[in-house]
N, C-alpha and C positions, 0 to 999 in steps of 0.2 A: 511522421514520427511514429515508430512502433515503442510499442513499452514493454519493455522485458519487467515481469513482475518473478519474484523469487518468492517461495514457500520455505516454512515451519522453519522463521530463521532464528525465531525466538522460542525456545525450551517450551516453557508453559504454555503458550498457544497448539501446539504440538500438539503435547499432551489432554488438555481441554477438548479437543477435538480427537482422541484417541487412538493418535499416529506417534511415533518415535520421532524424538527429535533429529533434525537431518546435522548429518558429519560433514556433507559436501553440499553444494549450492546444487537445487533441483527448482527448476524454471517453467511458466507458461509464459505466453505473449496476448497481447489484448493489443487489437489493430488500432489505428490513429481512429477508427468510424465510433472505438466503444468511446471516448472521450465526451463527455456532459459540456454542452456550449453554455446554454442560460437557463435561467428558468429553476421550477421548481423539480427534485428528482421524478420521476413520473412513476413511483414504485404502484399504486395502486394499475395501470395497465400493462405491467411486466407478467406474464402467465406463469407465476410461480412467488417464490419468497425470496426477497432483496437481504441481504445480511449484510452490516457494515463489518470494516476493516481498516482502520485508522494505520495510515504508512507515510514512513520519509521518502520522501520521491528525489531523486538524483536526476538533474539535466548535465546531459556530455557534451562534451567539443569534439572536434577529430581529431583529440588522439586521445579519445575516452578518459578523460578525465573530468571530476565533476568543478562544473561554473558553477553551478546555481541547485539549491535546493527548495523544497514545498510540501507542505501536508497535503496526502493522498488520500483518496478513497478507492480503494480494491472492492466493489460492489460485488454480492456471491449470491446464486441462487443453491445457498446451501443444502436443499433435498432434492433439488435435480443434480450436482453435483454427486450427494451420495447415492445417489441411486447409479450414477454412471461409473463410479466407482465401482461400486458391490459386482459389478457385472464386468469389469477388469476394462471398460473403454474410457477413451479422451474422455474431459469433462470438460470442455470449450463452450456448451451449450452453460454452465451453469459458471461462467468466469463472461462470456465474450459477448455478451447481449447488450442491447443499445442503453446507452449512459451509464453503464459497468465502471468506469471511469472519470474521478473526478478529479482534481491538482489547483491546489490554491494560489495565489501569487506567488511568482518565484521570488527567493531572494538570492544577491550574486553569493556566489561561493568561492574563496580566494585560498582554502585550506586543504587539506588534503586527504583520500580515502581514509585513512585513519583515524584523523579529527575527530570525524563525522562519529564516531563512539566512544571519545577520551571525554569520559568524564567531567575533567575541568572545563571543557568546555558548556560539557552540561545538556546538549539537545536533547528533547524529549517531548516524546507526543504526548495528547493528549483527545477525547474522544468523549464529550456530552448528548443525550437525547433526551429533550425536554426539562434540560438543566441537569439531568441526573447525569453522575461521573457513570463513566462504563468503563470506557481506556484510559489506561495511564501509568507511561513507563517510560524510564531513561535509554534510548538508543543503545547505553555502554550495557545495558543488557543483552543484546543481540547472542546469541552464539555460532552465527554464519554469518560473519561480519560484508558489508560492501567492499572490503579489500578483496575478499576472498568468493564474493558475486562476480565483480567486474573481471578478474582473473581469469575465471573460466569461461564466465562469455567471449574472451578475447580471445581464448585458445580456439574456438570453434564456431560464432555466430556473425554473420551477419549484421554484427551492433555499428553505428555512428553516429557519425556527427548531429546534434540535434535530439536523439532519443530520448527517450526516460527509463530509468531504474527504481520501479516499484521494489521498497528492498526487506519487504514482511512487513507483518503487524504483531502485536501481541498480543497476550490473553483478553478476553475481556468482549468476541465480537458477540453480533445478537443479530436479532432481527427488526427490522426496519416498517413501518405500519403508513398509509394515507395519514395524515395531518401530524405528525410526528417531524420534531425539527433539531437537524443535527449541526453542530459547534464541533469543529476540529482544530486543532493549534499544535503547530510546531514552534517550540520556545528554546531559549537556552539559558544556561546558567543563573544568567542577571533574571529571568522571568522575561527577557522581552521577547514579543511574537514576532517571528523569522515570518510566518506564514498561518493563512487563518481560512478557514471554510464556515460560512454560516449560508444550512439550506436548508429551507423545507420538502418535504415528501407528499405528493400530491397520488 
């Protein structure tokens, strides 16, 4: 399973981070290896700073349409990132490091790319550490919607059957500490959880 993960699809996160918000879908990939099996995150042995990134994760069929959805974690070694930035290279080193990737139970998905940010429906993540709120925001604020993600990976990638669609986060990420424990939830409308992550940080 590869995961195509999408960047600054939400305005405000963008900007929080001091980037322009993106007009077209701009993409990295985190291999099936970065995926977190069990256990506690292991941030204190990562050589560097773990930043969470609370996301709706999209699973495909083969004909890239979404079944099934789940609260993501897009794990970020946010100062090795910008350092790889500033000096204009990949930044794979601070996205693609072991258990970078987290996805909570799926649930089926019978609706369609658009749904996934019509309001009335309602989805919306959400993103605690140590009880304290940090993320928290309605999906229909997106403004690089998963219609217009899947679109362009179809014109050009290697996407199928089976993948995931990490499809942003929003404002609100941080950093991540030893003994610190993170609550994520994908809800919709009525308040009921689609999908949940409860983990500690070792």
């Amino acid at each position: 399973m590869a995961m195509w993960c999408t960047i600054r699809t939400f305005s405000k996160h963008a900007l929080e981070l001091g980037n322009q918000p993106a007009t077209e879908p701009i993409f990295f990939v985190k291999p099936s290896g970065c995926l977190h099996r069990e256990g506690p995150l292991p941030v204190s042995s990562h050589p560097g700073e773990v930043h969470h990134e609370v996301e709706c994760v999209v699973h495909l069929d083969d004909r890239l349409e979404p079944v099934g959805i789940a609260v993501g974690l897009d794990l970020t070694d946010r100062l090795t990132q910008g350092e790889l930035r500033a000096d204009q290279l990949p930044w794979t080193k601070g996205k693609c490091f072991r258990s970078s990737a987290v996805i909570g139970e799926w649930s089926a998905w019978s609706g369609t790319w658009e749904d996934l940010v019509d309001p009335r429906i309602g989805l919306h993540l959400s993103l605690s550490v140590n009880d304290v709120l940090r993320q928290s925001t309605p999906l229909c604020e997106m403004s690089v919607t998963p219609r217009q993600q899947i679109a362009s990976l179809e014109a050009w990638a290697p996407v199928g059957d089976g993948d995931a669609l990490f499809t942003g986060t929003p404002e609100g990420v941080g950093q991540l500490f030893q003994g610190d424990r993170v609550h994520a939830r994908l809800t919709n409308a009525t308040g009921e959880v689609l999908s949940e992550i409860d983990i500690a940080c070792a």
